[in-house]
C-alpha positions in Angstrom: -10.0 -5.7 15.3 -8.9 -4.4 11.5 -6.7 -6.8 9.8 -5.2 -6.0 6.8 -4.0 -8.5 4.3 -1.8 -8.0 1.2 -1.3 -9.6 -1.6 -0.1 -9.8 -5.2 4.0 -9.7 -4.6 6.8 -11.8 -6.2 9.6 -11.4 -8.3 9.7 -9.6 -11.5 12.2 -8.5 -14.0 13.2 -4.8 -14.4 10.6 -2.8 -16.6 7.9 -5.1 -15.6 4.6 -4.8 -13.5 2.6 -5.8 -10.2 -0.6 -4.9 -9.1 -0.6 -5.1 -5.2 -3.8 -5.9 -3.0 -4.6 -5.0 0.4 -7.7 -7.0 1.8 -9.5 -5.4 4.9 -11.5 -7.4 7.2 -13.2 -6.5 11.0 -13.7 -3.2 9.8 -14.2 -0.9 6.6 -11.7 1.1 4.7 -14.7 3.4 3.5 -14.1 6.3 5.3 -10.4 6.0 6.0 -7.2 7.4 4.2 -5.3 4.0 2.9 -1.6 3.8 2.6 0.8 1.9 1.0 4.5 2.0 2.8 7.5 0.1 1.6 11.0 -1.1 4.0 13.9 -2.5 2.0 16.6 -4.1 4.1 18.7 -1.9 5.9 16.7 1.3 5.1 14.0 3.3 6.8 10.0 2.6 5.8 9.2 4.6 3.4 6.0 6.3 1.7 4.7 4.9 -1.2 1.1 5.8 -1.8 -2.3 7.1 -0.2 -5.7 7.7 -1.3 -8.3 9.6 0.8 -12.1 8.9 1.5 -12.7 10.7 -1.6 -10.2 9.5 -3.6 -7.4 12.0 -3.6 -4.2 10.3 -4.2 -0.8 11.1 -3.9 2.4 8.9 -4.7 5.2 7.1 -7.1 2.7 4.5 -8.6 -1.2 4.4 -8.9 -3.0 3.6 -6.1 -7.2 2.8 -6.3 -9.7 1.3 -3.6 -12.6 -0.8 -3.8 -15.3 0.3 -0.9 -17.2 -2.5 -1.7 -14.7 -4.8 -1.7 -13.1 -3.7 1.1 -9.9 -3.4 -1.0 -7.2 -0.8 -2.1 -5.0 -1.3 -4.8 -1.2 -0.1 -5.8 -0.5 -1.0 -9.6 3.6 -0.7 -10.2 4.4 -0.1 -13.8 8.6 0.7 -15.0 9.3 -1.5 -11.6 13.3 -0.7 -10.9 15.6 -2.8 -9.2 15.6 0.1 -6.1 11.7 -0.4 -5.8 12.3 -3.8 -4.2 11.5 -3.7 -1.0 8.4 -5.3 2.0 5.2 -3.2 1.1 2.6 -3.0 3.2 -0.8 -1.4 3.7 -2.0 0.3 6.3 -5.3 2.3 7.4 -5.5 5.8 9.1 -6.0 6.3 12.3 -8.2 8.9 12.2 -11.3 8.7 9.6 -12.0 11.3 7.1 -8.3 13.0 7.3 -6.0 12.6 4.6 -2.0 11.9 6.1 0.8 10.5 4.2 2.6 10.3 7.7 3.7 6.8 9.0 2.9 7.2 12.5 -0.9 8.7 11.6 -1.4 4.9 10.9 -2.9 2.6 13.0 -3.6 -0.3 11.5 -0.8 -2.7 9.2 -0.6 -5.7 7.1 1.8 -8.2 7.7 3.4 -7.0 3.8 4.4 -8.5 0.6 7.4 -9.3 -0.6 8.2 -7.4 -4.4 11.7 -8.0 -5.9 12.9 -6.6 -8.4 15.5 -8.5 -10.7 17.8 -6.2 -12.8 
């Protein structure tokens, strides 16, 4: 069983910074497209990041991984008070296949909290 464990959230002024972690354990991101997704209260998840097996990314802030670590990254620069939200990381469910798509992902962390003062 993947679990997925993220890290690195908290509050931070408007203009500022966090570098988010997502921890895997029980099985490797190696060969998997990572995501990161983010749900603010009363709005729908939405996509944030994703980086492929081979490192293609796509998203609104830099997004890395760490095979050997077992670890993918999202590093938030110019944070806005509209980026505070739950983000969460996720892992494809399919390996080798790149998807930005919600519901192509199987495996979730429990999220981090990021807020955003203004």
């Amino acid at each position: 069983q993947v679990q997925l464990v993220e890290s690195g959230g908290g509050l931070v002024q408007a203009g500022g910074s966090l570098r988010l972690s997502c921890k895997a354990s029980g099985g490797t991101v190696r060969s998997y497209t990572m995501g990161w997704f983010r749900q603010a209260p009363g709005k729908e998840r939405e996509f944030v990041a994703a980086i492929s097996p081979t490192a293609s990314v796509k998203g609104r802030f830099a997004i890395s991984r760490d095979n050997d670590k077992n670890t993918v990254y999202l590093q938030m620069n110019s944070l806005k008070a509209e980026d505070t939200a739950i983000y969460s990381c996720a892992r494809a469910r399919v390996p080798l296949t790149w998807t930005t798509v919600a519901t192509d992902f199987d495996y979730w962390g429990q999220g981090t909290q990021v807020t955003v003062s203004s």
